[in-house]
C-alpha positions as CSV (number, residue, x, y, z in Angstrom):
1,X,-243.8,-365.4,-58.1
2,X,-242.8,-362.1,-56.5
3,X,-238.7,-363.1,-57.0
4,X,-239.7,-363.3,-60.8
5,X,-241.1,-360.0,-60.6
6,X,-238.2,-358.8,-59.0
7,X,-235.6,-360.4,-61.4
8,X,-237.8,-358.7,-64.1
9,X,-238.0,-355.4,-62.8
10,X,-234.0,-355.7,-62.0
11,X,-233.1,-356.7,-65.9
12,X,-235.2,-353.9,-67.2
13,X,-233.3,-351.4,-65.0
14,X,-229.9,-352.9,-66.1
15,X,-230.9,-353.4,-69.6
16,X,-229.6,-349.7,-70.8
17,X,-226.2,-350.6,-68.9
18,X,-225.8,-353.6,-70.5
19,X,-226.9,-351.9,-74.2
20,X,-224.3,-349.6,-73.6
21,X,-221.9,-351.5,-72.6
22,X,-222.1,-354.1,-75.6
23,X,-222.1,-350.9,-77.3
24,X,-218.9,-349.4,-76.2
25,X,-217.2,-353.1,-76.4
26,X,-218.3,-353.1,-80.4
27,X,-216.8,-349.5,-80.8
28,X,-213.6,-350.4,-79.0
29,X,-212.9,-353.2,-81.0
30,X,-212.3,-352.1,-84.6
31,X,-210.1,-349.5,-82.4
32,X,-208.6,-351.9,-81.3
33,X,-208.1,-353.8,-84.2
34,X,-206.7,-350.5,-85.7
35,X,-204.1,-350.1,-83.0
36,X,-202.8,-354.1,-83.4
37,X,-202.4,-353.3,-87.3
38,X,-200.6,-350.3,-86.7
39,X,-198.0,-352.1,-84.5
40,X,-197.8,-354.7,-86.8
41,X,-196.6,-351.9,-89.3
42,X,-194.7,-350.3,-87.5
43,X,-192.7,-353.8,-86.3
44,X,-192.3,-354.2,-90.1
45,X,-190.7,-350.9,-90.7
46,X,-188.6,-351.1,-88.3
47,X,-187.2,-354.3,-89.0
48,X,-186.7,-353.3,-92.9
49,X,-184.5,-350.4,-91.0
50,X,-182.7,-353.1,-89.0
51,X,-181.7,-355.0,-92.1
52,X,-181.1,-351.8,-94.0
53,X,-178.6,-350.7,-91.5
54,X,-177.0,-354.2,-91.3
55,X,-176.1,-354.4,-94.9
56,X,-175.1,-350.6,-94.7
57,X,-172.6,-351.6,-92.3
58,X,-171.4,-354.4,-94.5
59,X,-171.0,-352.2,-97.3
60,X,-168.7,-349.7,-94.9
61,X,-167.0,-352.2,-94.0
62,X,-165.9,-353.8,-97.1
63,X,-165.0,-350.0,-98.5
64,X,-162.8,-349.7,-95.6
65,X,-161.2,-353.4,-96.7
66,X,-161.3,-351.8,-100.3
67,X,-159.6,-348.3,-99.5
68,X,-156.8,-350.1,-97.2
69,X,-155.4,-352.1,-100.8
70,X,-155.6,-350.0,-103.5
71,X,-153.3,-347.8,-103.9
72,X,-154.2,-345.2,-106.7
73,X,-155.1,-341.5,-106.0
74,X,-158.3,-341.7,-108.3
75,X,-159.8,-345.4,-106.5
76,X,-159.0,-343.7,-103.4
77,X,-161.4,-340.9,-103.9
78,X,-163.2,-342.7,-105.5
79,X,-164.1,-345.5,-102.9
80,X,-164.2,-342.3,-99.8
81,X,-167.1,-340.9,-102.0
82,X,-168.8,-343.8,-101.8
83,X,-168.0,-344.6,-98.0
84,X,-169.2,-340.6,-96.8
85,X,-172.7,-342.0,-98.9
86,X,-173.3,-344.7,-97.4
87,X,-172.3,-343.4,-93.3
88,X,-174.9,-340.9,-94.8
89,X,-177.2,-343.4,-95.4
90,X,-176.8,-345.6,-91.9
91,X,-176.9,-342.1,-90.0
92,X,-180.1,-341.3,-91.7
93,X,-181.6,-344.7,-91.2
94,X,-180.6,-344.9,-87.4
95,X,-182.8,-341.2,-87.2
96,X,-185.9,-342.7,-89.0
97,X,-185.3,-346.1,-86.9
98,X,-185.6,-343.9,-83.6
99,X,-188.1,-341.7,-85.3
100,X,-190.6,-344.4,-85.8
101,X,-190.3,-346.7,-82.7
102,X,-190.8,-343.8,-80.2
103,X,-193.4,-342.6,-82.7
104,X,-192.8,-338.9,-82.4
105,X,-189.9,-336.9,-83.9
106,X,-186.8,-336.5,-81.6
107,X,-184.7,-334.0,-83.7
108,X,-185.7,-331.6,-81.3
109,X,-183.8,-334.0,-78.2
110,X,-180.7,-333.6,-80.7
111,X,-178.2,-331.0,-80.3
112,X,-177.9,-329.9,-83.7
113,X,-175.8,-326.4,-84.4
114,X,-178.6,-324.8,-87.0
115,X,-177.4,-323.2,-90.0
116,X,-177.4,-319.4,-90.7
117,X,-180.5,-318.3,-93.4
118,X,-178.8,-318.1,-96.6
119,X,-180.9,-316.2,-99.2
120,X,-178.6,-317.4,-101.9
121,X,-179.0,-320.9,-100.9
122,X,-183.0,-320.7,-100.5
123,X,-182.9,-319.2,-103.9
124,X,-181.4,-321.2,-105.6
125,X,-182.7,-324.6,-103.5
126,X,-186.4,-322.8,-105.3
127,X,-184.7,-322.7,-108.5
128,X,-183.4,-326.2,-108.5
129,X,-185.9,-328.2,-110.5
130,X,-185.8,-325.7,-113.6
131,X,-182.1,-325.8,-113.8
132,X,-182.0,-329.4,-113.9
133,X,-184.9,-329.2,-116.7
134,X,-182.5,-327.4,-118.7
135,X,-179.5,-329.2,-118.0
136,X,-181.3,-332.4,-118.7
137,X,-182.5,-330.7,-122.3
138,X,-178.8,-329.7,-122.9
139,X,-177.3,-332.5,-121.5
140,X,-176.1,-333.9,-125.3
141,X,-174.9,-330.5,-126.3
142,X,-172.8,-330.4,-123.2
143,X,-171.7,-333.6,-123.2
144,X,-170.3,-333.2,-126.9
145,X,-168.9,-330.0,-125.8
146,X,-166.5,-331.5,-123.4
147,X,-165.4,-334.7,-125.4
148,X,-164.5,-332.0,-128.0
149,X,-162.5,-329.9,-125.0
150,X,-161.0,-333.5,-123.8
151,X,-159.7,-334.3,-127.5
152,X,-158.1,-331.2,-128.0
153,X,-156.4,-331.3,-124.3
154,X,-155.4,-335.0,-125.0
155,X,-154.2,-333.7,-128.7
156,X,-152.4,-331.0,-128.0
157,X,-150.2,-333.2,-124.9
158,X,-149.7,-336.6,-127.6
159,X,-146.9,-334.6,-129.4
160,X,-145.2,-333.9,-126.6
161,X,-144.9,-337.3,-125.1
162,X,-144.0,-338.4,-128.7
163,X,-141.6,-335.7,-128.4
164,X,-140.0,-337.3,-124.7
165,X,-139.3,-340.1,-125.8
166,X,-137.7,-339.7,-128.9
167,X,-135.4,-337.1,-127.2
168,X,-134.8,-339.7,-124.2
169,X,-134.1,-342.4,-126.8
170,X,-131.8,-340.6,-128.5
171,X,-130.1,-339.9,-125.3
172,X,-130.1,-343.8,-125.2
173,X,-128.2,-344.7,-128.2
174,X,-124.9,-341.9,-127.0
175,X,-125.1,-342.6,-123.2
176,X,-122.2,-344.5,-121.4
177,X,-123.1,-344.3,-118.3
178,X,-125.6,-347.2,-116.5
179,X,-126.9,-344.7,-113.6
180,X,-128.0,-342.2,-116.7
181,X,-128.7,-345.3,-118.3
182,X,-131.2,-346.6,-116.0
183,X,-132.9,-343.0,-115.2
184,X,-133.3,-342.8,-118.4
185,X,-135.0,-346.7,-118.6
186,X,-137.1,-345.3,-115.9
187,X,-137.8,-341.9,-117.7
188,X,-138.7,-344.0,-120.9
189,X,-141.5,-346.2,-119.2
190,X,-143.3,-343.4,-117.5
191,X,-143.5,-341.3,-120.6
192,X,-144.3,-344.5,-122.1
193,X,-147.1,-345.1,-119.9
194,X,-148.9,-341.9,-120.1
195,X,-148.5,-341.9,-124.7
196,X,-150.2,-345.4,-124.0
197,X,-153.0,-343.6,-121.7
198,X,-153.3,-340.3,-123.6
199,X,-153.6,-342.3,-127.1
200,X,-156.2,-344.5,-125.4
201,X,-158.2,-341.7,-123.7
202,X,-158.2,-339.7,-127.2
203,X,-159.0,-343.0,-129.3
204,X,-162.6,-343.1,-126.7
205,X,-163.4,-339.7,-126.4
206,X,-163.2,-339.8,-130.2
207,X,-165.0,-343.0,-130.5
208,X,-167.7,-341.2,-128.1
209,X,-168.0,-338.1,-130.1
210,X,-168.8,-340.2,-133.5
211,X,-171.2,-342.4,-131.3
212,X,-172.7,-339.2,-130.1
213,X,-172.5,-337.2,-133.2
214,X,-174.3,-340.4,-135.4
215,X,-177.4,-340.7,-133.0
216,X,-177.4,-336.9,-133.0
217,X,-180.9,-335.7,-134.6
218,X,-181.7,-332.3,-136.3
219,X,-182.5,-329.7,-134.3
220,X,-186.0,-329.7,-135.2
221,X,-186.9,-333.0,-134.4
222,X,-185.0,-332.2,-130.8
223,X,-187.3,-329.0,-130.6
224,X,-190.5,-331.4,-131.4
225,X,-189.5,-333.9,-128.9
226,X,-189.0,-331.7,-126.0
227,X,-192.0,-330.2,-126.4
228,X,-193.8,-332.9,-126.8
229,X,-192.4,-334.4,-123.9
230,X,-193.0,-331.3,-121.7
231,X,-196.5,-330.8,-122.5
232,X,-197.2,-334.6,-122.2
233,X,-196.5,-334.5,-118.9
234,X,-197.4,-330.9,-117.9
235,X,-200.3,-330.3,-120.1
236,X,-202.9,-330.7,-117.8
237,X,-201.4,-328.6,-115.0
238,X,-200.6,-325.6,-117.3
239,X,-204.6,-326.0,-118.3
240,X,-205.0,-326.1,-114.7
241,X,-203.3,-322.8,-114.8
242,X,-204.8,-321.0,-117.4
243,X,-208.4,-321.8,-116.7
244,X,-207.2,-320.4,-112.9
245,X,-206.4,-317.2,-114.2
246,X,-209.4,-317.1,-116.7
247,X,-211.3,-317.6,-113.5
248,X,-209.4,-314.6,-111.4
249,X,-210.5,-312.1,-114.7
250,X,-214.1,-313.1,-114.9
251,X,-214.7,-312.7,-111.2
252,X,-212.7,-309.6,-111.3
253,X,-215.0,-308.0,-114.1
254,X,-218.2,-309.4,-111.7
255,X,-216.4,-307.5,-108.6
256,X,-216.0,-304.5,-110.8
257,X,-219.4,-304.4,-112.0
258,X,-221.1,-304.9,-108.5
259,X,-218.8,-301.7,-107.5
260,X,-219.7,-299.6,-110.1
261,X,-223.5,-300.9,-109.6
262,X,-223.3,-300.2,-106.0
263,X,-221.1,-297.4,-105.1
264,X,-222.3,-293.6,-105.6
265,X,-220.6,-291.9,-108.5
266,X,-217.9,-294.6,-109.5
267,X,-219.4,-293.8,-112.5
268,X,-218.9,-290.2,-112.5
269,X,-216.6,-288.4,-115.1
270,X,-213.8,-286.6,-112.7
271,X,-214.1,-289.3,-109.8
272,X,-212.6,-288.2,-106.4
273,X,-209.8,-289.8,-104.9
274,X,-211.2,-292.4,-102.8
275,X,-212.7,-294.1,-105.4
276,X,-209.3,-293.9,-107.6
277,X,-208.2,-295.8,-104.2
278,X,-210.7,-298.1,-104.7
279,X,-210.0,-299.3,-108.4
280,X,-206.5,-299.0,-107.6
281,X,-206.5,-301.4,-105.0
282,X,-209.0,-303.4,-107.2
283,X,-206.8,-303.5,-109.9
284,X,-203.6,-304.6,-107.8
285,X,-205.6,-307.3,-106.2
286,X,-206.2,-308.9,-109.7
287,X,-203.0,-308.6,-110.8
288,X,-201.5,-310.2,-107.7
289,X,-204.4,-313.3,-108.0
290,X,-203.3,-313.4,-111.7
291,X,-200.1,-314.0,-110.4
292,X,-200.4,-316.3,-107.9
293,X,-203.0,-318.6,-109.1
294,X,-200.8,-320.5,-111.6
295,X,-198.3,-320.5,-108.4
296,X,-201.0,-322.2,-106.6
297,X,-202.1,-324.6,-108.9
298,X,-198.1,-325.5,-109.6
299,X,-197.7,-326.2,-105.7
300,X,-201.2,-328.3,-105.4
301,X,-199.7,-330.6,-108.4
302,X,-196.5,-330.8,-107.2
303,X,-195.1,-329.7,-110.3
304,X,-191.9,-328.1,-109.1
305,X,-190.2,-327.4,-112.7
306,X,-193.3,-325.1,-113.2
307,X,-192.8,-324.0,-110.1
308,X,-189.2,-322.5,-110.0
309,X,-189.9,-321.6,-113.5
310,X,-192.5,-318.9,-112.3
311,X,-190.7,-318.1,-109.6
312,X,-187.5,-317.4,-112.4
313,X,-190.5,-315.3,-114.2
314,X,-191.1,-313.5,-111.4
315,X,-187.6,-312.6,-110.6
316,X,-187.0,-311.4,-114.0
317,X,-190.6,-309.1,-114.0
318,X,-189.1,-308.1,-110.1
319,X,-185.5,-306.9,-111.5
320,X,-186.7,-305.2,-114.4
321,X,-189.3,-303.3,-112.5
322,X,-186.8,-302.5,-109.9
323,X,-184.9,-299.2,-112.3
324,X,-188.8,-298.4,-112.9
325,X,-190.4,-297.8,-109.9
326,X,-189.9,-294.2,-110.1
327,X,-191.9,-293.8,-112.8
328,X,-195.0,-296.5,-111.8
329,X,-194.8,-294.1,-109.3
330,X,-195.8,-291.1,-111.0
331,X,-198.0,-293.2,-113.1
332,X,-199.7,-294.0,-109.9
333,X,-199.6,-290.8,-108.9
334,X,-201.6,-289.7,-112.6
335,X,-204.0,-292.5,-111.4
336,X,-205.5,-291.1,-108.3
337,X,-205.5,-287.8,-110.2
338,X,-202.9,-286.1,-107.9
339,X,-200.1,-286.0,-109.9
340,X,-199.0,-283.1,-112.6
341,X,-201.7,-284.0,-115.4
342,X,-205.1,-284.4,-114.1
343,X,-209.1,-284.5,-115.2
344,X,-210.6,-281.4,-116.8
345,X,-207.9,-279.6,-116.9
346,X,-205.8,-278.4,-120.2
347,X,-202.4,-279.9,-121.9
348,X,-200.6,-279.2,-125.5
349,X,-199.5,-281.9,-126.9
350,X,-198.1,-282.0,-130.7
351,X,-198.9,-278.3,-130.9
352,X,-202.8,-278.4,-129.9
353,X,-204.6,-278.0,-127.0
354,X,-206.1,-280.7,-125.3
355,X,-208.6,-281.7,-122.6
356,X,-208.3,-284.2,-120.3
357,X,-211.3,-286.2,-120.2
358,X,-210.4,-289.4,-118.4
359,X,-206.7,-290.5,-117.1
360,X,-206.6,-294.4,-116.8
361,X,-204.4,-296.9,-117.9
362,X,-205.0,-295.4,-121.0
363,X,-206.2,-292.2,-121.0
364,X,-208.4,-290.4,-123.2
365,X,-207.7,-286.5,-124.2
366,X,-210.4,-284.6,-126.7
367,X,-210.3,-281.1,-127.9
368,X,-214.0,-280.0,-128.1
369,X,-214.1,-277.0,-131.0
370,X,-212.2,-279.5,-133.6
371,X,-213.8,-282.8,-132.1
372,X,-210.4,-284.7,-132.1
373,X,-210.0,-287.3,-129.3
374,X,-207.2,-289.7,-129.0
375,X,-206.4,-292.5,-126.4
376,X,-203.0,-292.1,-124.8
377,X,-200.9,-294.5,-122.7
378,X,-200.5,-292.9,-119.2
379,X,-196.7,-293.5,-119.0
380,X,-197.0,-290.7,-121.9
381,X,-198.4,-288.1,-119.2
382,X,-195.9,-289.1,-116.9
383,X,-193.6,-286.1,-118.2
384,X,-196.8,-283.4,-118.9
385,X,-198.0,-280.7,-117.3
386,X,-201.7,-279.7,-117.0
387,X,-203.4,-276.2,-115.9
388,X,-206.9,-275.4,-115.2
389,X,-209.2,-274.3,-118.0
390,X,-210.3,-270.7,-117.8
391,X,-213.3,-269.2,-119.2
392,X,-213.4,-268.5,-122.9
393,X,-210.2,-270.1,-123.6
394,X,-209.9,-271.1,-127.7
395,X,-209.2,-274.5,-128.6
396,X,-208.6,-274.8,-132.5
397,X,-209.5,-272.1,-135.0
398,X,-212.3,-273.9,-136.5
399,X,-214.3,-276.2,-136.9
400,X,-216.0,-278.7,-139.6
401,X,-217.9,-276.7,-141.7
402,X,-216.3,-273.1,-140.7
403,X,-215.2,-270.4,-144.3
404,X,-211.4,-269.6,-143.3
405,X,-209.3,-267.6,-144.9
406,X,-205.2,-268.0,-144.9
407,X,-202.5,-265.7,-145.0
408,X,-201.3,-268.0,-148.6
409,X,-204.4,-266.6,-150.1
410,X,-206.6,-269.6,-150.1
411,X,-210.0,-269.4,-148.7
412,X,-212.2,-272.5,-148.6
413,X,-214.6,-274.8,-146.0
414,X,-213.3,-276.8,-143.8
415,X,-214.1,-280.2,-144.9
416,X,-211.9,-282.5,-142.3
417,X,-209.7,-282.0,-139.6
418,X,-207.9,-284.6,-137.9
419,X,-204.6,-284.7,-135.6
420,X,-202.4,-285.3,-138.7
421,X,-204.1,-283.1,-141.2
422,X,-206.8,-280.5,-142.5
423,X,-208.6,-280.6,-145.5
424,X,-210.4,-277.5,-146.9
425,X,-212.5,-276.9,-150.3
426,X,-213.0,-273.4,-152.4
427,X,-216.1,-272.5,-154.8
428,X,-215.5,-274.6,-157.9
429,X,-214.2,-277.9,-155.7
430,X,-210.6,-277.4,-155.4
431,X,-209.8,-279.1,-152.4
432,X,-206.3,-278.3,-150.2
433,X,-204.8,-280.0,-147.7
434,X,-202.4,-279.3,-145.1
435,X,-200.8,-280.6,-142.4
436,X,-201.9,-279.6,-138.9
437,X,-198.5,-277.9,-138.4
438,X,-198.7,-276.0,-141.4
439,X,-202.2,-274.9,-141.3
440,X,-202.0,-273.7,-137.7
441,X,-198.3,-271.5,-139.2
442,X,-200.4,-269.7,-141.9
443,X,-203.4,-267.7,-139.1
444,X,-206.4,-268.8,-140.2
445,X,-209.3,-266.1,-140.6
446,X,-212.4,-267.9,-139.5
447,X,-215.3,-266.1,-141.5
448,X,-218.4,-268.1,-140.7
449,X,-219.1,-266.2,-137.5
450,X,-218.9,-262.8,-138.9
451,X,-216.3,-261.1,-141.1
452,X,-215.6,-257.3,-142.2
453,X,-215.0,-256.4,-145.8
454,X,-213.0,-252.8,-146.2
455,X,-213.3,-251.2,-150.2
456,X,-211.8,-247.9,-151.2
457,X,-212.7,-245.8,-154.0
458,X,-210.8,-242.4,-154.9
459,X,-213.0,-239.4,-156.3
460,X,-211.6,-235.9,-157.8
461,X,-210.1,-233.3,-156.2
462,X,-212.8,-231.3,-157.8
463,X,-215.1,-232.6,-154.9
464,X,-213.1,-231.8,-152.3
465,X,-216.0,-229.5,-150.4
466,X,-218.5,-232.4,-150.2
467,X,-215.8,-235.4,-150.2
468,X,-216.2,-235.2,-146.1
469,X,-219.8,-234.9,-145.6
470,X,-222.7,-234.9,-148.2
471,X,-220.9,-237.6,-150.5
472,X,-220.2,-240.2,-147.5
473,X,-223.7,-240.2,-146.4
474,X,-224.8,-240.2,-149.9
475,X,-222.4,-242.9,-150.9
476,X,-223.5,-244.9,-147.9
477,X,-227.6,-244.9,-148.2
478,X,-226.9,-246.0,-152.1
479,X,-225.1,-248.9,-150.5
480,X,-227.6,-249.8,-148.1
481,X,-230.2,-249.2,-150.3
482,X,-228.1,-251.3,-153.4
483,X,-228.0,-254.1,-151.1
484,X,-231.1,-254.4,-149.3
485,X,-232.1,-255.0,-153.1
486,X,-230.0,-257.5,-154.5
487,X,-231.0,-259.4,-151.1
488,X,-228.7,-258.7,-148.3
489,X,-230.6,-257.4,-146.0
490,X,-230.2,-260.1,-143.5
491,X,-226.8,-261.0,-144.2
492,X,-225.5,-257.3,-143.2
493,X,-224.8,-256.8,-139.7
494,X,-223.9,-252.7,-140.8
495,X,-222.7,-250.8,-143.6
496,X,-220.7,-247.3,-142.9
497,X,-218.7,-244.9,-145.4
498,X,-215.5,-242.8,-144.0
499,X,-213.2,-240.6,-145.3
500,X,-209.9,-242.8,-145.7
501,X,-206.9,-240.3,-147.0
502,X,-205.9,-237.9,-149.2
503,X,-203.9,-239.5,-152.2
504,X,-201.9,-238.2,-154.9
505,X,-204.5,-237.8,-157.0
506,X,-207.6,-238.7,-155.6
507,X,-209.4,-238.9,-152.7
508,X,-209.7,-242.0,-150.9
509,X,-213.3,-242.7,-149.5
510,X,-213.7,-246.4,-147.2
511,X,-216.8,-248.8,-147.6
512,X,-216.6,-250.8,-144.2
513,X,-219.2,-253.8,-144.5
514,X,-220.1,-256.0,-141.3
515,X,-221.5,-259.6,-142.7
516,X,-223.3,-262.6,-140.7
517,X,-220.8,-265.7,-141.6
518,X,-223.7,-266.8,-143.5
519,X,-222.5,-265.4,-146.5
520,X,-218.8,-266.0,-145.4
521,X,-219.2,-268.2,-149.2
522,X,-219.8,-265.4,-151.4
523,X,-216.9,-263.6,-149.7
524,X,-215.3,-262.4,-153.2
525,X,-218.5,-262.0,-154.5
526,X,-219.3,-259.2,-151.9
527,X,-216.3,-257.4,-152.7
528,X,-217.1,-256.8,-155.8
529,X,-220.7,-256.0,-155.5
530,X,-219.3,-253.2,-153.3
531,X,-217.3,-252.1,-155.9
532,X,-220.0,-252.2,-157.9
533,X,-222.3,-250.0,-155.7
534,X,-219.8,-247.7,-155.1
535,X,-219.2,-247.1,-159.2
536,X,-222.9,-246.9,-159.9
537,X,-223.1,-244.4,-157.1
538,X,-220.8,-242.1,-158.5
539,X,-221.9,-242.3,-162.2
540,X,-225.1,-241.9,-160.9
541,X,-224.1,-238.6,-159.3
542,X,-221.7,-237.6,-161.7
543,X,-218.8,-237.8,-159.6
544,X,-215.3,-238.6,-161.6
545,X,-213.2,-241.0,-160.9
546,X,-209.8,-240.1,-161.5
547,X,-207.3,-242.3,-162.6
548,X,-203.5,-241.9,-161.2
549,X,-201.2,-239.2,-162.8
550,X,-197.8,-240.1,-163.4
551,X,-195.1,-237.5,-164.7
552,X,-193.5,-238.6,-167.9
553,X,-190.1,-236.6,-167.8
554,X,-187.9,-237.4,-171.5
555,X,-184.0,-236.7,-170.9
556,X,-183.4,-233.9,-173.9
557,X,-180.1,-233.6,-176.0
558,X,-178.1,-230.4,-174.5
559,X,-177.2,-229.5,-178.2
560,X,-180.8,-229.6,-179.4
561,X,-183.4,-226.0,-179.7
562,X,-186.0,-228.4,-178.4
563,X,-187.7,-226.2,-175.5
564,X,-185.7,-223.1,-176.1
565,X,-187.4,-219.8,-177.0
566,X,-187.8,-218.2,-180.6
């Protein structure tokens, strides 16, 4: 009884070993298994290798049989092309042999001389599978090409053999001699020979051309076919592509809208130059993904005629941006607002001052009297010159709504203004336009602020005593007073009378009349009220008005009595 205790106690201590052993036996296996199928493989490989390299030696070996007989230039190269192939081939499959039965990858044992970098070569090992896209496309077009070159060689050399041998037979029929004789047999077959191979070479490139030329569709259907052939096959990838870059824009708009959530004054109209740093390097970071993503997706699918075609896009966009850097760079220099043209400050452009309110790609400049804005590309700064704004500083002569007055005459309100043009209409409707050049050339008076109307008025000589005191202030409270009544009275700003000049026959008295632009409508009007007031005033008063005295001088007959004494 106690040894079956003891055997019990002894198999529960050694049942976790024994668990864990039958554990580790089951995982081993399917290893091991694993490892037994691999060999197999890998036996199989090798001995498709073995037999690979058996018939390639069988094949060198019968071109070697085949070069030593034949005897022609053309076979001979031919037959050596074919035997450098296929020693190619056995030394490629004696490397993958020894690559695969020590299961590693011995090039690095082998003393190979390694070959310079050759940016040339890279290049154009990139640009590989697009050239042989097109060539493929073009490959009829070519190949018609060169049977029509081949006919015209063979064409042009058919006369002259022709030619040969009817000089070398008429050599025939006079010759006496048999060593002429035979060189001349001899002659005759060889140029014989190559009429009979140039008339058969031109009789199949010919046939070849028609063949050609017959299954030749239009271009359109051509056009049709290769498209639909290249987006058969490349549809999907260039959707892969697209919805890429869709996908690089609308996680660069949510970047750009957490930034200007989440940074201090990225919002702010004249940003400092950090924060330009900051959408710069934003920007050029989604230009680059916008780039690269179709590049990406191209590589993942293996799709190397998309490939080197975007690379051959890129190399294009690289060359023609190579004779502009200069001036990205003084666009990027506009950008971070550090360059000649910069926020807040003051430009001309097209004759009118403007302001600039925000450089960006595009960049928009206002002028705030006339309320103009326009949006201009920033390449267009590149070349401008800006200088800060100083106090008081005029920006157009008006505005919508303003009474000017033009050194043509014409006085009207400004109805629109725009960057090509004004419009302005007088009392009555009339409406005139002008262009901005124009308008700016003839000074416009702006009236609706406040204007000054000067009147004169000439009294007699008769009044010369008072013409300097009692009749100016007289003159001037009937003015005041005259229009004060007919409603003026906040409209004037002041009304003063002076002594102007002494004319040739009167003397000249000045109404000077200060206005609020209110009235800057009735402009004519006031002028003659003024007159008015100042003709009432003097009839009032009894002071004349003279009218101008000319001298009327009549040329008299020397023989006449007219004028001579009794």
């Amino acid at each position: 009884m106690k040894k079956v205790k003891i055997l019990a106690i002894i198999l529960i201590l050694l049942l976790p070993a024994i668990l864990s052993a039958e554990k580790n036996s089951a995982a081993s296996s399917p290893a091991k298994t694993q490892k037994e199928a691999f060999t197999t493989e890998t036996l199989s490989t090798l001995l498709t290798y073995v037999e690979l390299q058996d018939q390639l030696r069988r094949e060198i070996k019968a071109l070697k049989k085949q070069l030593k007989k034949v005897s022609s230039d053309t076979e001979k190269a031919d037959i050596k092309a074919q035997l450098e192939k296929a020693q190619e081939k056995l030394k490629g499959t004696t490397t993958n042999l020894e690559n695969i039965a020590a299961d590693t990858d011995l090039s690095l044992l082998r003393v190979n001389k390694t070959e310079p970098f050759n940016l040339q070569k890279e290049l154009f090992s990139l640009l590989e599978p697009a050239l042989k896209e097109m060539k493929h496309a073009t490959s009829d077009v070519r190949q018609k090409s060169q049977l029509r070159d081949k006919i015209t060689y063979f064409e042009q050399r058919e006369p002259i053999a022709k030619e040969a041998l009817k000089n070398i037979a008429a050599l025939n029929r006079v010759n006496k001699n048999k060593k002429i004789a035979q060189a001349l047999k001899k002659m005759n077959r060889n140029w014989s020979k190559q009429l009979v191979f140039i008339q058969s070479e031109l009789q199949a490139k010919r046939l070849q051309l028609n063949k050609l030329e017959a299954q030749e569709s239009s271009f359109v259907d051509k056009s049709e076919s290769f498209f639909k052939d290249f987006f058969q096959r490349r549809g999907w990838t260039l959707i892969q592509a697209l919805l890429a870059i869709i996908a690089v824009l609308v996680v660069s708009r949510l970047v750009h809208a957490i930034i200007m959530r989440t940074i201090k004054g990225y919002r702010a109209e004249h940003r400092g130059v950090q924060l330009r740093v900051i959408d710069l390097l934003h920007r050029f970071i989604t230009f680059l993904l916008v780039i690269l993503s179709p590049m990406i997706i191209f590589y993942l699918e293996e799709d190397w005629v998309l490939f080197s075609l975007g690379i051959l896009f890129l190399i294009g966009v690289a060359w023609t941006l190579r004779q502009a850097i200069p001036r990205y760079w003084g666009q990027l220099e506009l950008f971070l607002n550090v360059g000649p043209v910069r926020e807040g400050e003051r430009l001309m452009l097209d004759g009118i001052p403007w302001r600039v309110k925000h450089i960006n790609m595009y960049s928009i400049l206002e002028n705030p009297v006339a309320e103009l804005s326009q949006r201009v590309d920033i390449d267009d700064l590149v070349d401008m010159r800006s200088r800060p704004v100083t106090l008081h500083e005029p920006w157009f002569p008006c505005k919508k709504g303003d009474w000017v007055h033009l050194k043509d005459g014409v006085r009207g309100k400004i109805i629109g203004i725009s960057i090509e043009m004004i419009q302005l209409i007088q009392r009555g409707g009339a409406v005139y336009t002008y262009t901005m050049g124009d308008f700016l050339s003839l000074s416009p008076k702006n009236l609706s602020k406040s204007f000054r109307i000067k009147e004169s008025i000439g009294i007699s000589y008769a009044l010369q005593k008072e013409s300097t005191s009692s009749i100016i202030e007289i003159l001037q409270k009937s003015i005041n007073k005259r229009a004060v009544d007919e409603g003026y009275k906040d409209s004037i700003q002041n009304i003063r009378v002076e002594f102007q000049a002494a004319g040739e026959s009167s003397l000249d008295l000045v109404v000077i009349a200060d206005f609020k632009g209110s009235v800057a409508d009735i402009y004519t009007r006031l002028r003659r009220a003024i007159q008015r007031w100042c003709v009432d005033t003097c009839t009032e008063n009894g002071w004349e008005i003279p009218f101008p005295q000319r001298d009327i001088h009549v040329q008299q007959d020397p023989h006449s009595n007219v004028g001579e004494a009794p």
